[in-house]
Rosetta silent file (secondary structure, phi, psi, omega in degrees, C-alpha in Angstrom):
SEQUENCE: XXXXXXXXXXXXXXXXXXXXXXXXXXXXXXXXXXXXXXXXXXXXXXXXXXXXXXXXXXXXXXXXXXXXXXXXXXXXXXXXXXXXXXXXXXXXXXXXXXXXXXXXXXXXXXXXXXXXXXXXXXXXXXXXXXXXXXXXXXXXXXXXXXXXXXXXXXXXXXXXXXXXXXXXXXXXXXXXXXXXXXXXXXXXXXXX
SCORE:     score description
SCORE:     0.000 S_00000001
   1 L     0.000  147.325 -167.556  110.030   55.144  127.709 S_00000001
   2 E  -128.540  109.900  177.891  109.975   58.274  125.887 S_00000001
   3 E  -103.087  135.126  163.748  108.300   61.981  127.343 S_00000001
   4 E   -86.769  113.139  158.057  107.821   64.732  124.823 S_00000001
   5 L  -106.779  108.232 -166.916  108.617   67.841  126.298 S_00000001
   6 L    53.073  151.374 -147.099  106.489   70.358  124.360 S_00000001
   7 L   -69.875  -35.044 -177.296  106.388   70.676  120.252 S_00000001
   8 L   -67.064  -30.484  172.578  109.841   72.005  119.454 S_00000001
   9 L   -58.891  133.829  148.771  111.646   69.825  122.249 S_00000001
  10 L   -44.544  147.322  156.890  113.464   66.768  121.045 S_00000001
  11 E   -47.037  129.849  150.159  112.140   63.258  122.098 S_00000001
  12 E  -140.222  151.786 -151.566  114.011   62.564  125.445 S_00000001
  13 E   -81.809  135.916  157.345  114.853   59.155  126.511 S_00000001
  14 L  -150.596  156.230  176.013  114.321   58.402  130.908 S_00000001
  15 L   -78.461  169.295  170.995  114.235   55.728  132.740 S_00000001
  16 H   -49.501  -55.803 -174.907  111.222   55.018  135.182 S_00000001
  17 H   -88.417   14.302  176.459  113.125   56.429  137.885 S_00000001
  18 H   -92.170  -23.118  164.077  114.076   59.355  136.408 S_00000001
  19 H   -48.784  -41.720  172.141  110.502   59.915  135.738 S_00000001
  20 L   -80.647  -20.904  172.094  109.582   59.951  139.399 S_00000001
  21 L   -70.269  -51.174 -162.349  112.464   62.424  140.104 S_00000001
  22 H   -72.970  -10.666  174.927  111.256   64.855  137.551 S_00000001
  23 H  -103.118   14.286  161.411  107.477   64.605  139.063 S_00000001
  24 H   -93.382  -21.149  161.121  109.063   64.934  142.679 S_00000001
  25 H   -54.389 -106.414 -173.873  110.722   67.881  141.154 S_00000001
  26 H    -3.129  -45.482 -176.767  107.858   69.125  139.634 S_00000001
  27 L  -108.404   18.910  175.335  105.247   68.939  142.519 S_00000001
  28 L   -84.435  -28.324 -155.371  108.099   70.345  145.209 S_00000001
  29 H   -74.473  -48.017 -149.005  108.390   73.537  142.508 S_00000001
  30 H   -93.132  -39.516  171.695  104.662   74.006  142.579 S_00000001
  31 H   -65.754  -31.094  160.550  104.135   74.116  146.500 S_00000001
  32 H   -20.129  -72.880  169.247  106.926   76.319  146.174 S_00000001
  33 H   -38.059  -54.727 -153.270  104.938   78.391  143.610 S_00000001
  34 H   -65.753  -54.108 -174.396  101.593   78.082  145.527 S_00000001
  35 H   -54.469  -53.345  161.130  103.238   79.027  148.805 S_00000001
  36 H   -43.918  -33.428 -163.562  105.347   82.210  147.133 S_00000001
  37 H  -101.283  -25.180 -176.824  101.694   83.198  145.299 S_00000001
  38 H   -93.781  -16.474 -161.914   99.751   83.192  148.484 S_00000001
  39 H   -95.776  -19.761  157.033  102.723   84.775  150.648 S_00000001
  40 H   -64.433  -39.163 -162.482  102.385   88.145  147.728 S_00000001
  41 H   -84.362  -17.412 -175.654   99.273   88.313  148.034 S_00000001
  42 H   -59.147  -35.772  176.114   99.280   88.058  151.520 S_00000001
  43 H   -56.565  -43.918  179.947  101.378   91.380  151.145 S_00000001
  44 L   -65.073  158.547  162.167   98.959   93.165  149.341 S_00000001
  45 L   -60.176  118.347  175.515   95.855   94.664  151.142 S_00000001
  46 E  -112.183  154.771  171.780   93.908   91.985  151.356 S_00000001
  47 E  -100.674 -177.337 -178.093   89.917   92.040  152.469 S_00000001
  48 L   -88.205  -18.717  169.473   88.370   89.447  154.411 S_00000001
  49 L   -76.334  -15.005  137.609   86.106   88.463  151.189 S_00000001
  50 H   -26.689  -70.934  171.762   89.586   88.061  149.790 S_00000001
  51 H   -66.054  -14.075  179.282   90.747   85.879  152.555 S_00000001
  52 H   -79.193  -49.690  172.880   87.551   83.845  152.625 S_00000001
  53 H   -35.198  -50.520 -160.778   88.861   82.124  148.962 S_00000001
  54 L   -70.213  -11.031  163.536   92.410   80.894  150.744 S_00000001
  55 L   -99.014  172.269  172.369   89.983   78.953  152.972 S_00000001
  56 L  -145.114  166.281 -172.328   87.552   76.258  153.414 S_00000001
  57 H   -63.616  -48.013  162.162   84.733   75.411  156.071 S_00000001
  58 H   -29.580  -44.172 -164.048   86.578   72.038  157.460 S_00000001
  59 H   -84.630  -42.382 -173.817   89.876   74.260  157.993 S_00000001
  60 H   -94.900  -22.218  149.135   88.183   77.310  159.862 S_00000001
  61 H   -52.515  -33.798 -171.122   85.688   74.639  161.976 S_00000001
  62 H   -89.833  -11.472  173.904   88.589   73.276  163.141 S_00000001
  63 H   -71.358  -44.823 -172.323   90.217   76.590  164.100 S_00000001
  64 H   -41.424  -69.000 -138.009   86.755   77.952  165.411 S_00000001
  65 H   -95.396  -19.646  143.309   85.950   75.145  168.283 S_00000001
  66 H   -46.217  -40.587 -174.687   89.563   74.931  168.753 S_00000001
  67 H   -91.754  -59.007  164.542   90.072   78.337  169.905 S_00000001
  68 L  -105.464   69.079 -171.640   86.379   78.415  171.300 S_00000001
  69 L   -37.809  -40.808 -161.268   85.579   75.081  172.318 S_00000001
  70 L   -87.708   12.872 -174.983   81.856   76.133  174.057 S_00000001
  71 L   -99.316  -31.176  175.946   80.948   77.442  170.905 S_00000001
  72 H    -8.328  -40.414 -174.262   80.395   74.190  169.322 S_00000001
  73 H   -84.233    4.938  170.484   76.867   73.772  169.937 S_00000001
  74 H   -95.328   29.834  173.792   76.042   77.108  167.141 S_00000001
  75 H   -50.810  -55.897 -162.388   78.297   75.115  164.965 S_00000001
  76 H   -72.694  -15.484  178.546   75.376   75.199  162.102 S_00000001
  77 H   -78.304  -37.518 -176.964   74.716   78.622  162.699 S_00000001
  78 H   -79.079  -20.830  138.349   78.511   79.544  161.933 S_00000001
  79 H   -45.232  -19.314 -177.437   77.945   77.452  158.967 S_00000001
  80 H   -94.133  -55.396  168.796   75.346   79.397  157.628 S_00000001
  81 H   -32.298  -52.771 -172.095   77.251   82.337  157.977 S_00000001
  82 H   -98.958   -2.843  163.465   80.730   81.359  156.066 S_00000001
  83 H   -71.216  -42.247 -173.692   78.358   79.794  153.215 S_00000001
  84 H   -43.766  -54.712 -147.372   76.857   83.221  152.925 S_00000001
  85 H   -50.278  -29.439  177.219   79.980   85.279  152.862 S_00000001
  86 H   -76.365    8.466 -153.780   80.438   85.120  149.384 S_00000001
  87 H  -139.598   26.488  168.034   77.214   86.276  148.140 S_00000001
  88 L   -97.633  144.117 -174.175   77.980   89.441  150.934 S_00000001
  89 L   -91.318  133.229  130.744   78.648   92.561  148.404 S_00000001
  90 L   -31.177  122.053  122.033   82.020   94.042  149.950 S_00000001
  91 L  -111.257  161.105 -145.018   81.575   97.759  150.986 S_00000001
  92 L   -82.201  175.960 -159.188   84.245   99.561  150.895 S_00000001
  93 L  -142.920  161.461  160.315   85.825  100.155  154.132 S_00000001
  94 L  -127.286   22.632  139.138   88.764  102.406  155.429 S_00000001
  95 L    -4.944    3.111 -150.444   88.693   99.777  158.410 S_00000001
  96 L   -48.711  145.556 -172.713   91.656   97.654  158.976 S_00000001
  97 E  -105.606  125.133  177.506   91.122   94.113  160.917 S_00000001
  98 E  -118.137  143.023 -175.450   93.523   93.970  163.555 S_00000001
  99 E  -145.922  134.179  156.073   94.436   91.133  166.059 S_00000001
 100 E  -158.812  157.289 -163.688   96.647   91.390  168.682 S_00000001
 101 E   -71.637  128.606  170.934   97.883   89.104  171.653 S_00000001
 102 E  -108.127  118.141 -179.926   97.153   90.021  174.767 S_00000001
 103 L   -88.418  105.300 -168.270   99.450   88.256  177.275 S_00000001
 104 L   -88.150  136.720  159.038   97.797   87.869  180.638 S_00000001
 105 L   -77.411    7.367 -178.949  100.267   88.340  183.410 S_00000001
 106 L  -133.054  118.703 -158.409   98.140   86.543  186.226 S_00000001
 107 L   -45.303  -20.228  166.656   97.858   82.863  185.959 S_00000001
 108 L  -100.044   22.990  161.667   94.272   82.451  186.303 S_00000001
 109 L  -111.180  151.429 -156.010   93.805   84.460  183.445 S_00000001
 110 L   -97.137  170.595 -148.105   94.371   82.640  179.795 S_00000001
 111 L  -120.819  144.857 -174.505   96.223   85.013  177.699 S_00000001
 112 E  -153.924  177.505 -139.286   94.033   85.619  174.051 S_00000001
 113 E  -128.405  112.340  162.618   93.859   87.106  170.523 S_00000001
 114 E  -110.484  178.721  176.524   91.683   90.440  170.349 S_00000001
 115 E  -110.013  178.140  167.898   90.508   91.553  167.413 S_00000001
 116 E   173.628  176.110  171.642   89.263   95.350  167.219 S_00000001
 117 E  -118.306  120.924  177.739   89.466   97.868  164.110 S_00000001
 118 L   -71.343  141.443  169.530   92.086  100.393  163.010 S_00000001
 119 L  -106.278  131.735 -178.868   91.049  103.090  160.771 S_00000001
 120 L   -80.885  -64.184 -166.749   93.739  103.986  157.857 S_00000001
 121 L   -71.119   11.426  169.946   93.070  107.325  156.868 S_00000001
 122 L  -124.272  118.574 -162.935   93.925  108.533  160.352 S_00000001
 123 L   -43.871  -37.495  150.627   97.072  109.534  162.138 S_00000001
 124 L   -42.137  107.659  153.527   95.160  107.657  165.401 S_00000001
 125 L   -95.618   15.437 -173.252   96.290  104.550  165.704 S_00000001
 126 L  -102.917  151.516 -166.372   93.789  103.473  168.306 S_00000001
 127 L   -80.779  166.085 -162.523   91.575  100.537  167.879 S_00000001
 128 L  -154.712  151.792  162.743   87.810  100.283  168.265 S_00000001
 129 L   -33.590  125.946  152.517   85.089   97.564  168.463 S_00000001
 130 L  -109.433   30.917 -152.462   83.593   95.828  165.487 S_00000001
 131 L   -66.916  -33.745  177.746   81.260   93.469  167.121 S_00000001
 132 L   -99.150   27.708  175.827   78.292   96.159  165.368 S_00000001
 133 L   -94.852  149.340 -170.065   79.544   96.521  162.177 S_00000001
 134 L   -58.679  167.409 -175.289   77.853   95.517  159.446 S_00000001
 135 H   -68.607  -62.302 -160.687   78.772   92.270  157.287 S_00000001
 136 H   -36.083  -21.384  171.219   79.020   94.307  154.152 S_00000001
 137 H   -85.275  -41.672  150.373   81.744   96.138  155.917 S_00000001
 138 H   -34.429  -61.952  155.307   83.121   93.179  157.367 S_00000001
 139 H    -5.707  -85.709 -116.586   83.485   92.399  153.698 S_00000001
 140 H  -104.374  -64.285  165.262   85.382   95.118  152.712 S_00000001
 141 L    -4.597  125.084  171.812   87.492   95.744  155.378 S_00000001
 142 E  -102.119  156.393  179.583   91.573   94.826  154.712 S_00000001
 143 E  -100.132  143.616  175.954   93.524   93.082  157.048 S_00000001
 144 L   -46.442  131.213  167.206   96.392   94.159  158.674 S_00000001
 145 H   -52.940  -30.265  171.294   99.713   93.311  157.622 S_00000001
 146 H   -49.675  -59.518  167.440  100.884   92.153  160.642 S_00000001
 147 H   -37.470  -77.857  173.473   97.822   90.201  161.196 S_00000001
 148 H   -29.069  -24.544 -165.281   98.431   88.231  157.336 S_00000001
 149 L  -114.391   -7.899 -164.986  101.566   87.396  158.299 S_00000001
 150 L   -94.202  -47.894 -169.695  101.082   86.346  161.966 S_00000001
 151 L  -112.524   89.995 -158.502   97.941   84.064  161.296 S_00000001
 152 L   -87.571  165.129 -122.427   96.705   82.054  158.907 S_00000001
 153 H   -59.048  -83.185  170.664   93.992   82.857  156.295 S_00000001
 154 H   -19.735  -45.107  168.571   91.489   79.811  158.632 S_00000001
 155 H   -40.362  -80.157  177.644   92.603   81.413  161.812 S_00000001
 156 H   -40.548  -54.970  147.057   91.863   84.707  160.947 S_00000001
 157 H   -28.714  -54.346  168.648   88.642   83.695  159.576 S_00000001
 158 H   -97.592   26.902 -161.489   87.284   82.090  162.425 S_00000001
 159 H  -104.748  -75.700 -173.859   88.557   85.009  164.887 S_00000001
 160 H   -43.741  -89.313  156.851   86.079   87.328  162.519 S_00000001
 161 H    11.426  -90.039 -168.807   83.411   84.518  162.186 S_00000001
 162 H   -29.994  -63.289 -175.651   83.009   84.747  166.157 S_00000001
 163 H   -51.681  -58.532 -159.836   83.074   88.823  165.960 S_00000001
 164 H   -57.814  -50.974  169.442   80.583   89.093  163.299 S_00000001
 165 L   -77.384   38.765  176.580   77.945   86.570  165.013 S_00000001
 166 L   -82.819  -17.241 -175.398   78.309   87.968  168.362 S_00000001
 167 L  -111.419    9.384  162.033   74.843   89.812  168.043 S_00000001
 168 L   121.289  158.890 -134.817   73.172   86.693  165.786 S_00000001
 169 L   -97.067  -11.287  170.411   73.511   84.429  163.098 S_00000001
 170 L  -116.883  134.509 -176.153   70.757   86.433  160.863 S_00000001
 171 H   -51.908   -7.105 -164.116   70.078   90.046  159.820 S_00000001
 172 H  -113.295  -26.265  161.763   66.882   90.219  161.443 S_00000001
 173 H   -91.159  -29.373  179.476   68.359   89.018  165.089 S_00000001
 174 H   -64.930  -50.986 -165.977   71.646   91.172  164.711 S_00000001
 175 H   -51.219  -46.277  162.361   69.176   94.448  163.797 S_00000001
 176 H   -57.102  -30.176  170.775   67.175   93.198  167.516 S_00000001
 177 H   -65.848  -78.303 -148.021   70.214   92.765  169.384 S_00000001
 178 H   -53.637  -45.106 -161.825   71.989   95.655  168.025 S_00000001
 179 H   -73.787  -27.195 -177.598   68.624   97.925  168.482 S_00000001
 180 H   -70.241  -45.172  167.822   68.093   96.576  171.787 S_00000001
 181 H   -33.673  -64.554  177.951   71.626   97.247  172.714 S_00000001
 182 H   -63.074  -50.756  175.740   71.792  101.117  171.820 S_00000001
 183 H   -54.817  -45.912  118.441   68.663  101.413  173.976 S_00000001
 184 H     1.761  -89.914 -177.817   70.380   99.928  176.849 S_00000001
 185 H   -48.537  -25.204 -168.121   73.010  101.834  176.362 S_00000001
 186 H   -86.454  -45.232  171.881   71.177  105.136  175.940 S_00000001
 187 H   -38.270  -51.285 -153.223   69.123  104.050  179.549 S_00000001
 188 H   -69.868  -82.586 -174.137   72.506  103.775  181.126 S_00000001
 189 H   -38.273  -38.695  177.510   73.889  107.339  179.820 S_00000001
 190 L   -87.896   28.921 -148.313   70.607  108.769  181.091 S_00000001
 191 L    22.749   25.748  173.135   71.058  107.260  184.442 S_00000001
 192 L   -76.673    0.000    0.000   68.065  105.201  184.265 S_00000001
């Protein structure tokens, strides 16, 4: 049997089983590659509309209702959601998505992943809520290195996922939630 490698290469002669070597080569080199090309970019600031490509909905369902089992029955909602995200504009954000393990010391508490948001242009490193930020910000927002390297791209995804729908699975129930919320809140502060 005879393989041409490219026009200038000679003819070279292999046997069958050298043939199976060089495509056991070949597709060891390329998870190499693949793995090396996702672990740069994972270096770079990445956004979460970034991080939504390295995934798919089968990979981050199974993270989701792993990690939050009781969420299962909105499964279709959180489906609706991660179809959307790509056809969410990014705005830009100076936001970082941060997650970090909280280790409960007392056993009848389970120990868990929070997420919250850093802001990068500020010498303050302390984290803040994002359950009412918008998607388009959600978008745009990069994730922490730490995070990228801690979690992977599915993980991370369905962490956010949760966060984003905590006030509803549509713009028109997060804007009632959220408005109902601040009102609430503003009752409280006025001691009513």
């Amino acid at each position: 049997m005879q393989i041409r490698f490219g026009d200038l290469s000679p003819m070279v002669e292999a046997e069958p089983i050298q043939i199976l070597q060089i495509t056991e080569i070949y597709f060891s080199l390329r998870k190499v590659f693949d793995n090396f090309t996702l672990n740069l970019l994972l270096h770079f600031a990445m956004t979460l509309k970034e991080l939504y490509t390295n995934t798919t909905w089968p990979s981050v369902r199974e993270e989701l209702f792993s990690l939050y089992p009781d969420q299962k029955k909105k499964e279709t909602g959180y489906q609706k959601v991660y179809e959307q995200m790509p056809s969410i504009g990014p705005q830009k954000s100076t936001t970082e998505i941060l997650f970090t393990f909280i280790e409960e010391k007392e056993p009848e508490y389970d120990s868990y992943i929070h997420l919250s948001g850093i802001e990068t242009n500020s010498d303050s490193k302390e984290s803040h809520s994002l359950e009412l930020t918008s998607w388009e910000e959600w978008m745009g927002m990069s994730i922490n290195e730490t995070t990228l390297n801690d979690f992977s791209p599915p993980n991370i995804l369905a962490h956010c996922l949760l966060e984003m729908t905590l006030t509803g699975f549509d713009p028109e129930t997060r804007k009632r939630t959220e408005d109902d919320m601040v009102k609430r809140s503003m009752e409280i502060s006025k001691g009513s």
